[in-house]
C-alpha positions in Angstrom: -179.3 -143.1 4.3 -178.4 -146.6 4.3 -179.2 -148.5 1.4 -182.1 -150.9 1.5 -181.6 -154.4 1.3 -183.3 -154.6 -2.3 -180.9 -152.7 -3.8 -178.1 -154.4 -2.5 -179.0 -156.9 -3.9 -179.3 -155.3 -7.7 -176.0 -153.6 -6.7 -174.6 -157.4 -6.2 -176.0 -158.2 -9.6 -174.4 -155.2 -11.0 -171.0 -156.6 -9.6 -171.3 -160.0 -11.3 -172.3 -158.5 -14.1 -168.7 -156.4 -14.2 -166.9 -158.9 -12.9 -167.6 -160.9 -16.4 -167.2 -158.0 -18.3 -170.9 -158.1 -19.1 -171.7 -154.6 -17.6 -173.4 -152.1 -20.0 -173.7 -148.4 -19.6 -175.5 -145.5 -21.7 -172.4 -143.5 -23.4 -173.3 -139.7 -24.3 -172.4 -139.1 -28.0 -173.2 -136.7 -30.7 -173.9 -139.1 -33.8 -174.0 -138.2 -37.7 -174.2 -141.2 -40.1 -170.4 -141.0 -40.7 -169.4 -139.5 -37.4 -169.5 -140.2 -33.5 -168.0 -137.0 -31.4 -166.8 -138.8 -28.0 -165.4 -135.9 -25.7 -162.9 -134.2 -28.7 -162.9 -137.0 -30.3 -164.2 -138.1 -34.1 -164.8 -141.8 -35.0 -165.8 -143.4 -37.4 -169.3 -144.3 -37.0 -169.5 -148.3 -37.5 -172.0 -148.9 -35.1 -175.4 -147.1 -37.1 -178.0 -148.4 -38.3 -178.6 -145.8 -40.8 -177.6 -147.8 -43.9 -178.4 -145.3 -46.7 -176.6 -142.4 -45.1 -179.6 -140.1 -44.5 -178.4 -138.2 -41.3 -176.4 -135.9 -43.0 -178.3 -135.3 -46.0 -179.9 -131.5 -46.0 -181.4 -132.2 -49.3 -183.7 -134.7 -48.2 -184.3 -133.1 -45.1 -185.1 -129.6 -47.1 -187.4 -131.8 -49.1 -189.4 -133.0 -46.8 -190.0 -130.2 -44.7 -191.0 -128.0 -48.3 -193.3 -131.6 -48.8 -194.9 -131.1 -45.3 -194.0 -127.2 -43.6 -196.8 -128.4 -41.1 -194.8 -130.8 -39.2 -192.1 -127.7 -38.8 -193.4 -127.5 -35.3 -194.5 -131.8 -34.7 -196.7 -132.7 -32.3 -198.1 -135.9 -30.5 -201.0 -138.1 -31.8 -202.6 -137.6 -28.1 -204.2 -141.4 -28.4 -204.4 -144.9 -28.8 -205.1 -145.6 -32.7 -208.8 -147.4 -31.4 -209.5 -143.5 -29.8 -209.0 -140.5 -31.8 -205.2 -141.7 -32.9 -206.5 -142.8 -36.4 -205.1 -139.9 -38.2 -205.8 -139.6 -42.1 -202.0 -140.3 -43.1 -201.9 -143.5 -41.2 -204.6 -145.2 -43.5 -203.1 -143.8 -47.0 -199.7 -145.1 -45.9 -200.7 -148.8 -45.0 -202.4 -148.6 -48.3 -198.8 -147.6 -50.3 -196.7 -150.4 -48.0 -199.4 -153.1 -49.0 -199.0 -152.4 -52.6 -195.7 -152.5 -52.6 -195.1 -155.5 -50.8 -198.2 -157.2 -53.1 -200.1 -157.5 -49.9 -204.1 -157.2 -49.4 -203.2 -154.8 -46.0 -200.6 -153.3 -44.1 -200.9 -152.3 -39.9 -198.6 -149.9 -38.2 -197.0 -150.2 -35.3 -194.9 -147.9 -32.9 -191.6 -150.1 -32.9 -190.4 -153.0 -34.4 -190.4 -154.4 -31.2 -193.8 -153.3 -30.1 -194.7 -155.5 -33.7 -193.0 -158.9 -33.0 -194.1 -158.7 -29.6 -197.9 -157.8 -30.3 -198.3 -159.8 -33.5 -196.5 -163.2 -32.3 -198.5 -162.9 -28.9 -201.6 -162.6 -30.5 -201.1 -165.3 -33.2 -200.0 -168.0 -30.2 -203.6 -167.6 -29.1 -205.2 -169.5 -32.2 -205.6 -172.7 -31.0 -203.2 -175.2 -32.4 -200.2 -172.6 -33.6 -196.9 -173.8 -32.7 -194.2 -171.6 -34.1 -190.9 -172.9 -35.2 -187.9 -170.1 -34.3 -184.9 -169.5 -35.5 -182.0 -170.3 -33.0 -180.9 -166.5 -33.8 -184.0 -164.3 -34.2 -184.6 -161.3 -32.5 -185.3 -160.9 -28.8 -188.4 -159.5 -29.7 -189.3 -162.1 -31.0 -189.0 -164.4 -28.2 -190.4 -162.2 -25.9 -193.6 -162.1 -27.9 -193.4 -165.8 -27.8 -193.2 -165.7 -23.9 -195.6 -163.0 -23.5 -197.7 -164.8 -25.3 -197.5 -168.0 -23.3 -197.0 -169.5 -26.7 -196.4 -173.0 -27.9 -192.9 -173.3 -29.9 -189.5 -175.3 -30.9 -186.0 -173.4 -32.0 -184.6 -175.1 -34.4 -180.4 -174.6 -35.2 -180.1 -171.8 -37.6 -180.6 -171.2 -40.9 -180.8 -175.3 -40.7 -183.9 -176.4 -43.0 -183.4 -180.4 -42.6 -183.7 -179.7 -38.6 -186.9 -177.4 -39.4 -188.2 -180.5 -41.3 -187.3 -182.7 -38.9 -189.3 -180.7 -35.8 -192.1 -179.5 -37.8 -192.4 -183.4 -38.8 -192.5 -184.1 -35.1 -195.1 -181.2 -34.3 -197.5 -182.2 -36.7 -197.3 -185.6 -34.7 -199.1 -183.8 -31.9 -202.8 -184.0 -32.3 -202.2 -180.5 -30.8 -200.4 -179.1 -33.2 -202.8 -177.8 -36.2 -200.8 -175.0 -37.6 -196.9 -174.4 -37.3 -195.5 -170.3 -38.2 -191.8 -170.6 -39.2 -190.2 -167.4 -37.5 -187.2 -165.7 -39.1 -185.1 -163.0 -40.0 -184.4 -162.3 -43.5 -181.4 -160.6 -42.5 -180.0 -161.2 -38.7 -178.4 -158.4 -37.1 -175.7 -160.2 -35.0 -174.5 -162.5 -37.6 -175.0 -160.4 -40.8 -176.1 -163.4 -42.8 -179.8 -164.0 -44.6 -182.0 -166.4 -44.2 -182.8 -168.8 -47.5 -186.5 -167.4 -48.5 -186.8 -169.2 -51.5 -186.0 -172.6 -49.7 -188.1 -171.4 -47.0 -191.0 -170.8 -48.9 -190.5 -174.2 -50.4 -190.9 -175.9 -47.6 -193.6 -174.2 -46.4 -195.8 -175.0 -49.8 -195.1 -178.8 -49.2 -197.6 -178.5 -46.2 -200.8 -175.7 -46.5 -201.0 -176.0 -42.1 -197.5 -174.1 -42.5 -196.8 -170.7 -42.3 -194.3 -167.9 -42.4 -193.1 -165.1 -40.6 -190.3 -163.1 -41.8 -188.9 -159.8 -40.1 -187.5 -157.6 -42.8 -186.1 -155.0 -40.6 -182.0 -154.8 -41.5 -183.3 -155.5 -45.6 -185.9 -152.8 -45.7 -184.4 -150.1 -47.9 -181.1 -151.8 -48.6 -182.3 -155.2 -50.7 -184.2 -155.2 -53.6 -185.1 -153.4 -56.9 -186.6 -151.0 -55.2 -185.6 -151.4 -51.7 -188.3 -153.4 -50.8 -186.0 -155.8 -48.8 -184.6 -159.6 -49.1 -188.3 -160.5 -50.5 -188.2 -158.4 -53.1 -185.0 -159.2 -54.0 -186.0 -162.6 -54.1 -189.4 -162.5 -55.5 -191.1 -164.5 -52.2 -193.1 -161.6 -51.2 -196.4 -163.1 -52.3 -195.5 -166.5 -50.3 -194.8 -164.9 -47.2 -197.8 -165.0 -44.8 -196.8 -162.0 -42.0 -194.2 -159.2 -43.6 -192.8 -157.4 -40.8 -190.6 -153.9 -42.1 -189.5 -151.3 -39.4 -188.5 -147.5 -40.5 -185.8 -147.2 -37.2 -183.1 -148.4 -39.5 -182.3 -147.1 -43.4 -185.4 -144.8 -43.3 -184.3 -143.4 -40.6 -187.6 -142.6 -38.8 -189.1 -144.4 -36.1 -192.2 -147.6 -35.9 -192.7 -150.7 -38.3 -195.4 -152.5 -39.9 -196.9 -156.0 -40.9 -198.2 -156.5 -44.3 -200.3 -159.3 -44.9 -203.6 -160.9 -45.9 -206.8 -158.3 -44.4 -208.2 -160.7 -42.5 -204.6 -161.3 -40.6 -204.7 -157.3 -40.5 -208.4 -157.1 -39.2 -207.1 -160.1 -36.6 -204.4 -157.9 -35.0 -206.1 -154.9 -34.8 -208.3 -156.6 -32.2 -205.7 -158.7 -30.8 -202.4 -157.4 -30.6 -202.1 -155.8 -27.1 -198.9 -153.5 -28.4 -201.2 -152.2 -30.8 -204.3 -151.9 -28.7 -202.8 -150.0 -25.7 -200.4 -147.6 -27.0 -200.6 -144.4 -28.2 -200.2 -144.0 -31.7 -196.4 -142.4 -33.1 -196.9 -138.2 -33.6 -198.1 -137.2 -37.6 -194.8 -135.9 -38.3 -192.7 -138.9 -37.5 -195.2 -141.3 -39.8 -194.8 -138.5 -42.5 -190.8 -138.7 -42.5 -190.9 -142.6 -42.6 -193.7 -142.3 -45.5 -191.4 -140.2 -47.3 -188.6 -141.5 -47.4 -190.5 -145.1 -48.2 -191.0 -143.3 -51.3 -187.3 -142.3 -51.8 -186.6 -145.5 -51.4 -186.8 -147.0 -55.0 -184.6 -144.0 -56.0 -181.8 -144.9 -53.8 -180.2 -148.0 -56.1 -176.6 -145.8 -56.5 -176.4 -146.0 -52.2 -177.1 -149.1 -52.5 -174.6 -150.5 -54.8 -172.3 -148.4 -53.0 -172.8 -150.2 -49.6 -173.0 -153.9 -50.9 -169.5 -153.3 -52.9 -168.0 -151.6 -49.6 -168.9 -154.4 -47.8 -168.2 -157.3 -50.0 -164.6 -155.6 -50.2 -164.3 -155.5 -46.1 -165.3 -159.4 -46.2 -163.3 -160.2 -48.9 -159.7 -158.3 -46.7 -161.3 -160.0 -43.6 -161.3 -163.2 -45.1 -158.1 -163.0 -46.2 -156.4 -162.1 -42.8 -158.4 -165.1 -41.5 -161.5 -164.2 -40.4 -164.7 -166.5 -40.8 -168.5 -166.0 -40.4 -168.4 -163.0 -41.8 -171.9 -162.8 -42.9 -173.5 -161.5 -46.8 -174.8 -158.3 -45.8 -173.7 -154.3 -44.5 -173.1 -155.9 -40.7 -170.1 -158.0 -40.5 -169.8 -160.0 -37.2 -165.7 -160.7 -36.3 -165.6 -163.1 -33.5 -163.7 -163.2 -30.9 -164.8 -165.8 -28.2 -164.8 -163.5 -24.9 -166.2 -160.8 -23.4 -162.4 -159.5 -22.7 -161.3 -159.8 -26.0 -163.6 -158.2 -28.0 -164.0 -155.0 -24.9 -160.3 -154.5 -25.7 -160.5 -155.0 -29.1 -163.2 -152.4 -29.2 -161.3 -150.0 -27.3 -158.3 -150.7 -29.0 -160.2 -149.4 -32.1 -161.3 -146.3 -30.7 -157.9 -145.6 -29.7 -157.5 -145.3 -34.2 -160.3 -143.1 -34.6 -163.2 -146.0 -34.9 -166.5 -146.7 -33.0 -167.0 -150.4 -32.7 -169.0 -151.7 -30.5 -168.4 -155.1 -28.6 -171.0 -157.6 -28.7 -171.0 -159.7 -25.4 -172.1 -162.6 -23.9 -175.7 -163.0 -23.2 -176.7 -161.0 -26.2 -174.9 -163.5 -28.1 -173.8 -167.2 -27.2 -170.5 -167.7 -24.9 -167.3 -168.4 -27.3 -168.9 -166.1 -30.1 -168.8 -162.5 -28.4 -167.5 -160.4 -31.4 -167.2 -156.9 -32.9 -169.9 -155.9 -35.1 -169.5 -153.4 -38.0 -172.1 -152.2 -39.2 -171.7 -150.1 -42.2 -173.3 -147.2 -44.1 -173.4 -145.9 -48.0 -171.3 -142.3 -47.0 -168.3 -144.8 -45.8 -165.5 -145.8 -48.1 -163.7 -148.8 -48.0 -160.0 -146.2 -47.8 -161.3 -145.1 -44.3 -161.8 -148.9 -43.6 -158.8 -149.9 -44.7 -156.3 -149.1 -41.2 -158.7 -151.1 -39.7 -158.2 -154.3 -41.7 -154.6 -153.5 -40.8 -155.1 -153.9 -37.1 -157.3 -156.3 -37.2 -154.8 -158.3 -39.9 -151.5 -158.3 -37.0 
C-alpha cells in the first residue's frame, strides 16, 4: 500500500529528528529500584525515580496488602470524581496531606502532570494573574500556561533580582493585578533547589504576589518528616499552591495541591484535568496513602541517599565537573546530543543505565547525563563510574 502523503511527511520529521541525534524510542526493560535487565544484561539502575528504594522491599509490600487484603484483586474507580468517583478514602487522605503540609485543604489529582496543567490553566482565568516562570520548570507547567491561554514572563533561573525586576515591570501594567511566581523546589534536569526562604521573602514585600511551588522530586526525600524542601525549610505556611506527586519516592501513581479551601473549592470547579477525568482505582490512592504515612519513618534512607550523593558530587567535582546540582539527580554536561548518546552507551557497555538527556528537553550546549540516584545504591558500585568519567 503506498504510503500516504501525511505520513511521509511525519516519516521526514522522524529523519531530522535522527539525523541530530534527537530521536527517542520506548526500550523494553525489566526495572527493580537497583536493577534494569536489558536482554542478559544487569545495570545499574541510575535512571529511577524511586528515591527511597521501595521496589524491592517485600516488607512494605506484605504490609500493605495485610493493611488493605481488599485491593488484592484492584479495580477501577469507574468515574469522574464529580460522578460516583468520590470514594470514601479520597476525602480522609486530602484531610491527612493538608495537615501535614499546615494547609486548610488538599485536592487530588491523577498525575502530576494532569495537576500543573489543570491548576495553572484554571488560575490564568482570574482576571489580572500574570505568572512569573522559572526559565527551568517543568513542561507541565508551561503547557498549563498555554493551555490556559495565560498571561506570563520567564525569568533566568533561580535569579531573584531578574524576578524583581519583571514582576516590578508587570505591576506597571494596569493589567496586571496579581502575579503567581512558578517554581520547582527541586528541578529534575539540573538537580539543584530553588531558594524558598528568599522566595517567600519577596513574595511578603508585595500581598498581590503569590506562589506556586511543585514539590514533586522533594516529596519524601527533604524534610523531618519527608514532607519535602518546605518542610525542610519551614515555608510551608507561606506558600500559596503546594503541589506533591506520589509517581516518584512513594512509588504510587497521582499528586495533589494543598492549599487555602477556597483555592481548593476554586479548582474543583475549574480545573478541566480534574473535572474530566476519571478518578485513579481505590487501590492505587491506598498504596500512595500508605506509604505517605511511612514516610516520616524513613529518615535512615534518607540520610543514606543525601551522603551517597554528596560523595558522587564531591569525586565529580574533583575530576572537573560543574553544575552538579544539591540534590539525589546530578546533571553532568556534555554540550551535544553525540556526546552524551555515546557517553550513555559507553556506560552501559560497564554495567550502568544512564540515560542521555538531549537537546530540546534541555537547552542546546547543555545536553548531559543525568543520574538519578536511589537509598539501596552505594557509593562502591558508583565508584568505576567516577573512574570513566574522571579519564
Amino acid at each position: 500500500m503506498k504510503e500516504s502523503l501525511f505520513n511521509q511527511r511525519l516519516q521526514s520529521v522522524l529523519h531530522s529528528l535522527e539525523a541530530t541525534d534527537s530521536l527517542r524510542s520506548l526500550e523494553s526493560a525489566s526495572t527493580s529500584s537497583l536493577w534494569i535487565s536489558q536482554g542478559n544484561r544487569q545495570l545499574l539502575n541510575l535512571s529511577t525515580n524511586d528515591y527511597l528504594s521501595l521496589y524491592d522491599d517485600k516488607e512494605i509490600a506484605a504490609s500493605f496488602l495485610s493493611s488493605y487484603p481488599e485491593y488484592a484483586t484492584p479495580h477501577g474507580s469507574g468515574s469522574a470524581r464529580l460522578l460516583t468517583g468520590n470514594y470514601a478514602l479520597l476525602n480522609e487522605f486530602e484531610k491527612e496531606i493538608a495537615s501535614a503540609h499546615h494547609k486548610q485543604a488538599a485536592r487530588l489529582f491523577n498525575s502530576g502532570y494532569h495537576a500543573n496543567c489543570g491548576i495553572i490553566a484554571a488560575l490564568g482565568q482570574i482576571e489580572g494573574v500574570h505568572f512569573m516562570v522559572d526559565r527551568m520548570a517543568h513542561a507541565s507547567m508551561i503547557d498549563g500556561l498555554t493551555m490556559g491561554r495565560c498571561s506570563f514572563s520567564r525569568f533566568r533561573h533561580n535569579d531573584l533580582s531578574h524576578l524583581a525586576d519583571l514582576i516590578k515591570k508587570a505591576f506597571a501594567s494596569p493589567q496586571t493585578k496579581y502575579v503567581i511566581i512558578v517554581v520547582e523546589s527541586v528541578y529534575s534536569m539540573d538537580g539543584d533547589r530553588a531558594p524558598l526562604k528568599e522566595l517567600v521573602a519577596l513574595k511578603g514585600m508585595d500581598e498581590r504576589i503569590l506562589l506556586y511551588v511543585d514539590e514533586a522530586h522533594a516529596i519524601g526525600v527533604y524534610g523531618e518528616n519527608g514532607y519535602g524542601i518546605s518542610e525542610e525549610t519551614d515555608t510551608s505556611t507561606e506558600i500559596d499552591f503546594l503541589i506533591g506527586t506520589f509517581g516518584k519516592a512513594v512509588l504510587g501513581m497521582g499528586a495533589y495541591i494543598a492549599a487555602d479551601k477556597v483555592v481548593i473549592d476554586y479548582l474543583t470547579n475549574s480545573a478541566r484535568s480534574l473535572i474530566f477525568s476519571t478518578m485513579l482505582p481505590e487501590a492505587v490512592m491506598a498504596w500512595n496513602r500508605f506509604i505517605f504515612h511511612q514516610l516520616p519513618f524513613m529518615k535512615d534512607r534518607r540520610q543514606t541517599l543525601w551522603e551517597t550523593a554528596q560523595r558522587l558530587r564531591n569525586a565529580l567535582g574533583k575530576a572537573g565537573y560543574e553544575g552538579l546540582g544539591s540534590s539525589q539527580i546530578i546533571p553532568i554536561t556534555l554540550g551535544s546530543n553525540e556526546r552524551a548518546l555515546q557517553a550513555a552507551y559507553a556506560l552501559m557497555e560497564r554495567g550502568y543505565s544512564v540515560r542521555a538527556i538531549r537537546y530540546p528537553t534541555v537547552a542546546k550546549g547543555t545536553e548531559r547525563l543525568r543520574l538519578s540516584l536511589a537509598s539501596a545504591i552505594t557509593y562502591e558500585q558508583l565508584s568505576p563510574l567516577v573512574d570513566y568519567l574522571s579519564k
